[in-house]
Backbone atoms as SQL, in Angstrom:
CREATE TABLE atoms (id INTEGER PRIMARY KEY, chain TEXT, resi INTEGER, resn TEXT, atom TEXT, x REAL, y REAL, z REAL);
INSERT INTO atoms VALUES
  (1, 'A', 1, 'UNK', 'N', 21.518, 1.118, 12.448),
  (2, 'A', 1, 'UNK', 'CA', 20.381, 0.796, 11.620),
  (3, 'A', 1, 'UNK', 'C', 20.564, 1.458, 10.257),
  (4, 'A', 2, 'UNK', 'N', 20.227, 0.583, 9.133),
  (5, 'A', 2, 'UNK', 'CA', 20.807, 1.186, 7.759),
  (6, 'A', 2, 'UNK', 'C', 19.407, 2.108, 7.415),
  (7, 'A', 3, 'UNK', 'N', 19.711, 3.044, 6.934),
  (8, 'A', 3, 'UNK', 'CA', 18.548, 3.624, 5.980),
  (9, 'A', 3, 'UNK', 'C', 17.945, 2.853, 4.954),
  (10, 'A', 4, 'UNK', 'N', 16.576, 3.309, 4.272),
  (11, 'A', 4, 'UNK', 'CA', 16.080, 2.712, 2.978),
  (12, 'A', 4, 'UNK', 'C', 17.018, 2.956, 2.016),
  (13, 'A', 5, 'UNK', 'N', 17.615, 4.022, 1.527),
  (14, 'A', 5, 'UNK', 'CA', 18.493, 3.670, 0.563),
  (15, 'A', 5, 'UNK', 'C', 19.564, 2.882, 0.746),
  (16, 'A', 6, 'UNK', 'N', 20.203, 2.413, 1.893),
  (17, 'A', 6, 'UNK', 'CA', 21.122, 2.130, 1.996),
  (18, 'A', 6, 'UNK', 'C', 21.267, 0.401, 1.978),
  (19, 'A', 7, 'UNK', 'N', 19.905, 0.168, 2.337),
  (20, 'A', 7, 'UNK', 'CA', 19.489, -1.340, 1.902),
  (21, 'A', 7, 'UNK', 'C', 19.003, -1.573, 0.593),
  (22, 'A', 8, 'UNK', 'N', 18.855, -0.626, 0.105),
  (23, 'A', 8, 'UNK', 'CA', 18.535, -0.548, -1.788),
  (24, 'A', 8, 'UNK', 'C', 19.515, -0.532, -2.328),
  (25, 'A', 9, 'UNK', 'N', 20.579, -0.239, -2.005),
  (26, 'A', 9, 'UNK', 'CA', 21.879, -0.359, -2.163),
  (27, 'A', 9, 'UNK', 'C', 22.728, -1.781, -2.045),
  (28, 'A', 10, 'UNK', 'N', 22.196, -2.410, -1.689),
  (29, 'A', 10, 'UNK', 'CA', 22.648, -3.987, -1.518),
  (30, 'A', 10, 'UNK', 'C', 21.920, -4.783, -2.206),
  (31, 'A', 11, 'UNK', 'N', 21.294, -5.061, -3.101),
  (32, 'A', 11, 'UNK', 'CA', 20.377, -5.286, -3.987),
  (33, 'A', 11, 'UNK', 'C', 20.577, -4.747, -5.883),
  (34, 'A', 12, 'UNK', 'N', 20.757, -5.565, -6.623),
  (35, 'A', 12, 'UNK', 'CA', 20.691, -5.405, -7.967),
  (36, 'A', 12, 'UNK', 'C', 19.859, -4.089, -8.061),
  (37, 'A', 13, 'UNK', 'N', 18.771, -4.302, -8.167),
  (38, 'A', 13, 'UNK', 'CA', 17.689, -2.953, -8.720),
  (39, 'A', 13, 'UNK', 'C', 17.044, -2.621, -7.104),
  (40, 'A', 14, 'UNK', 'N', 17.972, -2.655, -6.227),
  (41, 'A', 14, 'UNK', 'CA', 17.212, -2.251, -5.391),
  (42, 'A', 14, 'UNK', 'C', 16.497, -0.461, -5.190),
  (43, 'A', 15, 'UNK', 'N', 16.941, 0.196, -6.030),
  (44, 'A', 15, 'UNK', 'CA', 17.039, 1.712, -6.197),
  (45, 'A', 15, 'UNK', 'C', 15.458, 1.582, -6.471),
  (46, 'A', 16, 'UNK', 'N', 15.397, 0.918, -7.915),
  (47, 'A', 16, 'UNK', 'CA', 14.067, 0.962, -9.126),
  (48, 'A', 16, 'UNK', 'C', 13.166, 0.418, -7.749),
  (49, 'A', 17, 'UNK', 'N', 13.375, -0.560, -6.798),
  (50, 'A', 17, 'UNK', 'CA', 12.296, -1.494, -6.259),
  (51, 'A', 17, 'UNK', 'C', 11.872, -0.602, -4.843),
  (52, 'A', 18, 'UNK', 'N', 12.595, 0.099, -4.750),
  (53, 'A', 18, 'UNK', 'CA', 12.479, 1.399, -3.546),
  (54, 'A', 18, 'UNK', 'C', 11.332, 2.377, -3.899),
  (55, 'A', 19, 'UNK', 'N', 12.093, 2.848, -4.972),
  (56, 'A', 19, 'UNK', 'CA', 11.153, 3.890, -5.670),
  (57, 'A', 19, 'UNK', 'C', 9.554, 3.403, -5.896),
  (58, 'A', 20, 'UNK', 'N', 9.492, 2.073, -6.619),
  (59, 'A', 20, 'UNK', 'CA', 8.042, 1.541, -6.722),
  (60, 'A', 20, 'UNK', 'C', 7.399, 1.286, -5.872),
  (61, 'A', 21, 'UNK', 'N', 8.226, 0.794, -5.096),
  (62, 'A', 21, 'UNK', 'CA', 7.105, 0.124, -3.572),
  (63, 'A', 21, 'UNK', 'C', 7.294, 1.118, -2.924),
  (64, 'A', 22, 'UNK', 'N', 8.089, 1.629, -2.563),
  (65, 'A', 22, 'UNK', 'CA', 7.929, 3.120, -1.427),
  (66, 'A', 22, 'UNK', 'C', 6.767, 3.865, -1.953),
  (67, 'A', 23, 'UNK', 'N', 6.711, 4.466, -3.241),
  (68, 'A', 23, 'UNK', 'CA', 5.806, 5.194, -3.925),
  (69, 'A', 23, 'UNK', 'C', 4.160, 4.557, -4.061),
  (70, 'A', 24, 'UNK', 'N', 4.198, 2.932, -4.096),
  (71, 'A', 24, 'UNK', 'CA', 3.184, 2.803, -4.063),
  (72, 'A', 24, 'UNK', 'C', 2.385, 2.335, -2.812),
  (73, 'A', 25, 'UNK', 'N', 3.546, 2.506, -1.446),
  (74, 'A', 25, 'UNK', 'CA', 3.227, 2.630, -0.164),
  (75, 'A', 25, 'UNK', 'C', 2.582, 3.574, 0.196),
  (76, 'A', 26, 'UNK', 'N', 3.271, 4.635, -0.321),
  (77, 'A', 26, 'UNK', 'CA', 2.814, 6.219, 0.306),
  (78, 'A', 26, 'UNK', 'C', 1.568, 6.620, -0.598),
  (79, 'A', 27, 'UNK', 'N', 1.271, 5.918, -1.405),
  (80, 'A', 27, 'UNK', 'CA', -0.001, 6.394, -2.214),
  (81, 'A', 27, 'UNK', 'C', -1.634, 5.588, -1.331),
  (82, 'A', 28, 'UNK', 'N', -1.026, 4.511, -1.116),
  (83, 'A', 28, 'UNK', 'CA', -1.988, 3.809, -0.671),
  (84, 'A', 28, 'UNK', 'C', -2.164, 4.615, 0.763),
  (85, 'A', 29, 'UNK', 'N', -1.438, 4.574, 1.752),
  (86, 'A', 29, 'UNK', 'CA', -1.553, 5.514, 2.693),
  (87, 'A', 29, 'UNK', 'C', -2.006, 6.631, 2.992),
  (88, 'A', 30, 'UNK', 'N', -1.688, 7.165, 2.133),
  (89, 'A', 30, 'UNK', 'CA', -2.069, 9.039, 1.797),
  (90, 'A', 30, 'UNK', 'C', -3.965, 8.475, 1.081),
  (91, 'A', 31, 'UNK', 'N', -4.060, 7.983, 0.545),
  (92, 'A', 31, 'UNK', 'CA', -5.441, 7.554, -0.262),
  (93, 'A', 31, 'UNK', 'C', -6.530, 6.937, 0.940),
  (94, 'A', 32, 'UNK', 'N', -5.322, 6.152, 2.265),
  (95, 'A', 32, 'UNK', 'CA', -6.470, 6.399, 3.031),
  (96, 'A', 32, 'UNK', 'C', -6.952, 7.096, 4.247),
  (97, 'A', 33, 'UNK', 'N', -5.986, 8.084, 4.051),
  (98, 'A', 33, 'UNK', 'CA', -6.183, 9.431, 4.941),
  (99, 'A', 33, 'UNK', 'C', -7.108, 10.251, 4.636),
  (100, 'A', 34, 'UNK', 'N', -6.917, 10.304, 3.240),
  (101, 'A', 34, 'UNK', 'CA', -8.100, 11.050, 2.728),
  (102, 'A', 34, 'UNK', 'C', -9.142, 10.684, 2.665),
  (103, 'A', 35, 'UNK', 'N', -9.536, 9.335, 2.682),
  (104, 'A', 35, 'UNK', 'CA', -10.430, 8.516, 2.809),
  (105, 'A', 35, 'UNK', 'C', -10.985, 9.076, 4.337),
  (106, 'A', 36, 'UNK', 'N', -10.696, 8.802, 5.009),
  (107, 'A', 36, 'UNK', 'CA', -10.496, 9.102, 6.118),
  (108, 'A', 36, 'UNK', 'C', -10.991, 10.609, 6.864),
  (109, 'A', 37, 'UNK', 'N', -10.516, 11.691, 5.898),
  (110, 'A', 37, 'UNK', 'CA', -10.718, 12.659, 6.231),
  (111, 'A', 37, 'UNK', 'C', -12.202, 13.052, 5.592),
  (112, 'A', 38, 'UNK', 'N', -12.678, 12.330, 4.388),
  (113, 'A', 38, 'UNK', 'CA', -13.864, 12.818, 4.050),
  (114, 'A', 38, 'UNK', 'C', -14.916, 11.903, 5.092),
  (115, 'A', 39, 'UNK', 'N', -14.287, 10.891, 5.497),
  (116, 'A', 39, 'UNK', 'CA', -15.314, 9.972, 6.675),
  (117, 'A', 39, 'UNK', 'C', -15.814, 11.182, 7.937),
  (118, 'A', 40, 'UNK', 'N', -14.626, 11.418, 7.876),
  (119, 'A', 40, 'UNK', 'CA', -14.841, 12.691, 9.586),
  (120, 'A', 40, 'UNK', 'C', -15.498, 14.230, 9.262),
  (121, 'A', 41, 'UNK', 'N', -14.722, 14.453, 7.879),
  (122, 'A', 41, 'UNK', 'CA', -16.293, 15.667, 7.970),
  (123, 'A', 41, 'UNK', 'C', -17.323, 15.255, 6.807),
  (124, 'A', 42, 'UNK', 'N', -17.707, 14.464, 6.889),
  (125, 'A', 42, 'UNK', 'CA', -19.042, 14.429, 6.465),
  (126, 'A', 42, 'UNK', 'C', -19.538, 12.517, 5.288),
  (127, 'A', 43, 'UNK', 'N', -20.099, 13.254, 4.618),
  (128, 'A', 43, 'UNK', 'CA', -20.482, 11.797, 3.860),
  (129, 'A', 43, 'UNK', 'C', -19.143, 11.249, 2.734),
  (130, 'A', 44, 'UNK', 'N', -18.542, 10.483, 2.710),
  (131, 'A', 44, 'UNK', 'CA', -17.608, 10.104, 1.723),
  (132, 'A', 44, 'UNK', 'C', -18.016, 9.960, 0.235),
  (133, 'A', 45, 'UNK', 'N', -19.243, 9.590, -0.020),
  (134, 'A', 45, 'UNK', 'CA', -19.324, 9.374, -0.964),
  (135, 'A', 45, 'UNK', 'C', -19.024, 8.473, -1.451),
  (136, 'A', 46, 'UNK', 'N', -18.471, 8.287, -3.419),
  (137, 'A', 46, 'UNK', 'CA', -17.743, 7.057, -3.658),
  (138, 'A', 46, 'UNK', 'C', -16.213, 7.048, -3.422),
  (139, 'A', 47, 'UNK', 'N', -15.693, 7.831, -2.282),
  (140, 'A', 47, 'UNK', 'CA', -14.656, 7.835, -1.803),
  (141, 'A', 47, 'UNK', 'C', -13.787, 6.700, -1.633),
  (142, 'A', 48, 'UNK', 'N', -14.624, 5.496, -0.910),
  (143, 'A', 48, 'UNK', 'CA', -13.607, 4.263, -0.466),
  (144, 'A', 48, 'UNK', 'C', -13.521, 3.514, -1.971),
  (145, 'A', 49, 'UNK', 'N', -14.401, 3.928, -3.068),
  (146, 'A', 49, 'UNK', 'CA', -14.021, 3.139, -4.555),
  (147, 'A', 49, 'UNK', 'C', -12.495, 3.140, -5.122),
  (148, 'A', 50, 'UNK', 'N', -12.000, 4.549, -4.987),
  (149, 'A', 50, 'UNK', 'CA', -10.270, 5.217, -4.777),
  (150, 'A', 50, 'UNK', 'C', -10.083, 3.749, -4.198),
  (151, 'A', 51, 'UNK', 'N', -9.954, 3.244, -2.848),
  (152, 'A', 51, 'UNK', 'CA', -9.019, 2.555, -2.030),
  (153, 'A', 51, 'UNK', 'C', -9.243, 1.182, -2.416),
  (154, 'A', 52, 'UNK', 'N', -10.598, 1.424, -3.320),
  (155, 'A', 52, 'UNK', 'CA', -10.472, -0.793, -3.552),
  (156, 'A', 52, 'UNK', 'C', -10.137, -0.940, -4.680),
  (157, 'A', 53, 'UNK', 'N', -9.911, 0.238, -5.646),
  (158, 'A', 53, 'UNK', 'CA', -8.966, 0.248, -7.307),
  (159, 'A', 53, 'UNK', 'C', -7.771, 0.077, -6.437),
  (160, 'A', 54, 'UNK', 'N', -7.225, 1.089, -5.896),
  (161, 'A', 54, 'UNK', 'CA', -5.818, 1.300, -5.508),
  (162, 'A', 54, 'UNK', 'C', -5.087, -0.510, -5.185),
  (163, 'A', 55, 'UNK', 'N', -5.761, -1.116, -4.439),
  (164, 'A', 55, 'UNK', 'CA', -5.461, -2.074, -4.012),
  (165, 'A', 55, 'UNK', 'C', -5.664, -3.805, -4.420),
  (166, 'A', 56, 'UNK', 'N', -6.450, -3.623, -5.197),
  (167, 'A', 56, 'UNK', 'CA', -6.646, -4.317, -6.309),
  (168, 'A', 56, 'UNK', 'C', -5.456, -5.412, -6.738),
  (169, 'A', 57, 'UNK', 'N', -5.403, -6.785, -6.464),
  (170, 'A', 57, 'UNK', 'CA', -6.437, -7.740, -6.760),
  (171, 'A', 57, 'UNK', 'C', -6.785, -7.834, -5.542),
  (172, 'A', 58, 'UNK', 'N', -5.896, -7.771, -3.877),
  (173, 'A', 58, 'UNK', 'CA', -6.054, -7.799, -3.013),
  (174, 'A', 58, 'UNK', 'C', -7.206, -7.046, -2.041),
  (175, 'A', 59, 'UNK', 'N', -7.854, -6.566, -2.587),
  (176, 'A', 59, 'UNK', 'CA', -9.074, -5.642, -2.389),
  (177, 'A', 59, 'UNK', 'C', -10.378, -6.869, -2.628),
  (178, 'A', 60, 'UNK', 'N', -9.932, -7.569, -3.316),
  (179, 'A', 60, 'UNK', 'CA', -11.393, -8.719, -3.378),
  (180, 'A', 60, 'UNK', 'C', -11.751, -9.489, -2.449),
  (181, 'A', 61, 'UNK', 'N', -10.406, -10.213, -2.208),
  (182, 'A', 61, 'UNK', 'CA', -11.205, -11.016, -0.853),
  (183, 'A', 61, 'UNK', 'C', -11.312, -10.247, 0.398),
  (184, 'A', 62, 'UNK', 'N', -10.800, -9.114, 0.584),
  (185, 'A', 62, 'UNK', 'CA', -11.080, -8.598, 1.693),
  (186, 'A', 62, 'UNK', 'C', -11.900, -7.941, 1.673),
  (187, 'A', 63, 'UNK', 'N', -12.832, -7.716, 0.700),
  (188, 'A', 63, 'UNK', 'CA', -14.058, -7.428, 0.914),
  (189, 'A', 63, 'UNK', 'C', -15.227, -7.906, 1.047),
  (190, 'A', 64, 'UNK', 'N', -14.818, -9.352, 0.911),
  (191, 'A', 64, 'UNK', 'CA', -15.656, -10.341, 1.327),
  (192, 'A', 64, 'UNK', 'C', -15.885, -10.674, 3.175),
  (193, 'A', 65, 'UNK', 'N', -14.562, -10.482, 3.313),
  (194, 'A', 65, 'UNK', 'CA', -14.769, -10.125, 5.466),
  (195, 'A', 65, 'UNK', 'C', -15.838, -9.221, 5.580),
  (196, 'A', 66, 'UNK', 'N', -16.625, -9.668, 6.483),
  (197, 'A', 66, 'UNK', 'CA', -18.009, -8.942, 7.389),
  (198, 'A', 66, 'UNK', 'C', -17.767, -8.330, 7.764),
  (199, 'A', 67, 'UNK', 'N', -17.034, -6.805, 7.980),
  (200, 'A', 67, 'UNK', 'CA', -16.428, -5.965, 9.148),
  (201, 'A', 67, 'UNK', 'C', -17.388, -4.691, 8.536),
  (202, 'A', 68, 'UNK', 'N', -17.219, -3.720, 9.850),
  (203, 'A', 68, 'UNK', 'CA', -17.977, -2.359, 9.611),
  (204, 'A', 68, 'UNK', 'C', -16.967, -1.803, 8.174),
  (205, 'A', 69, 'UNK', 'N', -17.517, -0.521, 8.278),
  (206, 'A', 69, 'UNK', 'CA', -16.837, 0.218, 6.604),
  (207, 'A', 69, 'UNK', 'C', -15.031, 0.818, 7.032),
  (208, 'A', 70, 'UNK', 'N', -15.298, 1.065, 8.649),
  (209, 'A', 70, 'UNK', 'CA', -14.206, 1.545, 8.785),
  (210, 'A', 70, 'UNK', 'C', -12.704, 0.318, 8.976),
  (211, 'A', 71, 'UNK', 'N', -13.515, -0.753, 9.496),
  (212, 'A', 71, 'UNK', 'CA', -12.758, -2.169, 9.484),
  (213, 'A', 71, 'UNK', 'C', -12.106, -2.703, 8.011),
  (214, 'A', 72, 'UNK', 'N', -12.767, -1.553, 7.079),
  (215, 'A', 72, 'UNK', 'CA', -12.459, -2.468, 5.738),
  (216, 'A', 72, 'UNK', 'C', -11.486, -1.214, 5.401),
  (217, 'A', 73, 'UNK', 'N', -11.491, -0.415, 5.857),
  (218, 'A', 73, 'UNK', 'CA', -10.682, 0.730, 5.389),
  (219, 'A', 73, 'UNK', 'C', -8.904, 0.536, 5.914),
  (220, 'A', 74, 'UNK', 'N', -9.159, -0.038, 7.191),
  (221, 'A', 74, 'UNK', 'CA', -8.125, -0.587, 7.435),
  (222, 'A', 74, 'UNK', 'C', -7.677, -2.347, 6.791),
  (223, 'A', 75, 'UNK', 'N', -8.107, -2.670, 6.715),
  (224, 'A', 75, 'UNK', 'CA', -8.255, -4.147, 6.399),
  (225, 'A', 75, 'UNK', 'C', -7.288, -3.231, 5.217),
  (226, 'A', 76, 'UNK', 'N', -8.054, -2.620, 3.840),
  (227, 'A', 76, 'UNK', 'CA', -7.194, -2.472, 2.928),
  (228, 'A', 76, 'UNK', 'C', -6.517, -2.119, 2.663),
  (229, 'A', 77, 'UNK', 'N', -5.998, -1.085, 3.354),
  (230, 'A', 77, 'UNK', 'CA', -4.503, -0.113, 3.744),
  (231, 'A', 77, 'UNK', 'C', -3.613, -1.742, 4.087),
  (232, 'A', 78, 'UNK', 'N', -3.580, -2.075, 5.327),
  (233, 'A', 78, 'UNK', 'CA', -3.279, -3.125, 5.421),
  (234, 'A', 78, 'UNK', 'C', -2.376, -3.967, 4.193),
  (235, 'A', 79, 'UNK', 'N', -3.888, -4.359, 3.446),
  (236, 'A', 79, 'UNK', 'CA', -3.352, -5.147, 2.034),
  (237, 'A', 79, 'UNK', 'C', -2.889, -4.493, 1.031),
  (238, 'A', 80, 'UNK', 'N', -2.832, -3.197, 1.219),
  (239, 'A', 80, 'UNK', 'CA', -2.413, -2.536, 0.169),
  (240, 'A', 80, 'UNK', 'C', -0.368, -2.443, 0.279),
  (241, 'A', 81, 'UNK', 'N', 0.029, -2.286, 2.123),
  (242, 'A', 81, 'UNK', 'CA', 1.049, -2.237, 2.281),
  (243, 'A', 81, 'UNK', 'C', 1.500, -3.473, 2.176),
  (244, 'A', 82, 'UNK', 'N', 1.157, -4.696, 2.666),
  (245, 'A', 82, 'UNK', 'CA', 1.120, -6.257, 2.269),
  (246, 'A', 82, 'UNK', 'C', 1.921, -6.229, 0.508),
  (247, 'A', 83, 'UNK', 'N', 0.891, -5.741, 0.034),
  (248, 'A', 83, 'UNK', 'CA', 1.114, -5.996, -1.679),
  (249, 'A', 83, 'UNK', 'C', 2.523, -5.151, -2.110),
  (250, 'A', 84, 'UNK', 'N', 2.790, -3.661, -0.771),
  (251, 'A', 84, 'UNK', 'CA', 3.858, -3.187, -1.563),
  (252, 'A', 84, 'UNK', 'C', 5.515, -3.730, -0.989),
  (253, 'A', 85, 'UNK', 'N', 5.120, -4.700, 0.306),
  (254, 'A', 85, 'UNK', 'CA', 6.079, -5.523, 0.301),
  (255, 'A', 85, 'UNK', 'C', 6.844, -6.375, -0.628),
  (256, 'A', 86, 'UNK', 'N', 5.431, -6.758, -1.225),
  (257, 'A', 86, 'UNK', 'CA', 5.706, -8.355, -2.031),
  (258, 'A', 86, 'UNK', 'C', 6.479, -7.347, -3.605),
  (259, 'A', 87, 'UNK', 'N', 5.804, -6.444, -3.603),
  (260, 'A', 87, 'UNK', 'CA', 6.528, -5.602, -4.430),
  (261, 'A', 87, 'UNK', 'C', 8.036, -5.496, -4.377),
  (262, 'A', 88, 'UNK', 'N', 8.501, -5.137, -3.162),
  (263, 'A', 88, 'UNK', 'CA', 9.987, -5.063, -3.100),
  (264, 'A', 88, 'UNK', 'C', 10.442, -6.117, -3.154),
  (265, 'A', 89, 'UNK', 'N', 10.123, -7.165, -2.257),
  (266, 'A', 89, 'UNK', 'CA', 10.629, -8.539, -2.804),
  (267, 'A', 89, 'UNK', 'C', 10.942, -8.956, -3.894),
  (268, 'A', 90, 'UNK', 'N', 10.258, -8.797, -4.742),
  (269, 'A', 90, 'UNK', 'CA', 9.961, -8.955, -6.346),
  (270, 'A', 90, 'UNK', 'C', 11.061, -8.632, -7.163),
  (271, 'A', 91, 'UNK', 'N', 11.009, -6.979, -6.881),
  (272, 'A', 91, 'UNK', 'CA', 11.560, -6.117, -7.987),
  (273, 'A', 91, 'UNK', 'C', 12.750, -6.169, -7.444),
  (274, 'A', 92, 'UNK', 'N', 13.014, -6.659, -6.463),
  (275, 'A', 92, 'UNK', 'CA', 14.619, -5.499, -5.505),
  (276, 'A', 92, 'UNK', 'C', 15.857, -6.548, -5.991),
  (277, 'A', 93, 'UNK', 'N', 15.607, -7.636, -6.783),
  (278, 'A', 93, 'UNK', 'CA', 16.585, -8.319, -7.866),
  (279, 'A', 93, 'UNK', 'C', 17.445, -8.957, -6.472),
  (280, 'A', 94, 'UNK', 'N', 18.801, -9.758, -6.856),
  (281, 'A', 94, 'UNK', 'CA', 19.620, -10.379, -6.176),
  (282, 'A', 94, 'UNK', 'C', 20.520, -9.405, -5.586),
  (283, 'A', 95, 'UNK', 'N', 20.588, -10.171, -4.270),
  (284, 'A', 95, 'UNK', 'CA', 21.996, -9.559, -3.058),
  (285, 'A', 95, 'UNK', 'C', 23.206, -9.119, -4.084),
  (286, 'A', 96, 'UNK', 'N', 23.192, -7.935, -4.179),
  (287, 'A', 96, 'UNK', 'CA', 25.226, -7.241, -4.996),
  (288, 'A', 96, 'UNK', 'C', 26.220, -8.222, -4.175),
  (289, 'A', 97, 'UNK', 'N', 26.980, -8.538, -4.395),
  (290, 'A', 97, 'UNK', 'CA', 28.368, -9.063, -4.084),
  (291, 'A', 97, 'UNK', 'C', 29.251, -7.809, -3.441);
């Protein structure tokens, strides 16, 4: 099984498209842990506002789904990792020769 760099490595800019989408994987993730963690001790506040910027444009229609608050917390993590796919796709340029 190849590592992440090592499949970034087969790819034009796959380095640059690693770095962005990995980075904006682990942000979205980490954003809803914390989310997360202010849910469990106590009131969040405008806490989940963080997770529907973060995720943004994809944060709109899924906030239109009827689900409890914690259903949407996942719902957008979800779309947030969704979006940092399409990210690598994007950026990670043509197969190297």
């Amino acid at each position: 099984m190849r590592s992440p760099r090592q499949t970034a490595g087969l790819y034009t800019r796959g380095e640059t498209a690693l770095l962005l989408a990995g980075g904006y994987a682990t942000l979205v993730v980490g954003v809803a842990a914390w989310l997360g963690t202010l849910v469990a001790v106590g009131d969040p506040g405008f806490g989940g506002i963080w997770l529907i910027a973060l995720t943004l444009p994809v944060s709109v229609p899924l906030l239109a789904i009827p689900a409890s608050p914690a259903a949407h917390v996942v719902l957008l993590t979800a779309g947030g990792l969704a979006q940092a796919w399409v990210l690598w796709r994007v950026l990670r340029g043509r197969r190297a020769a």
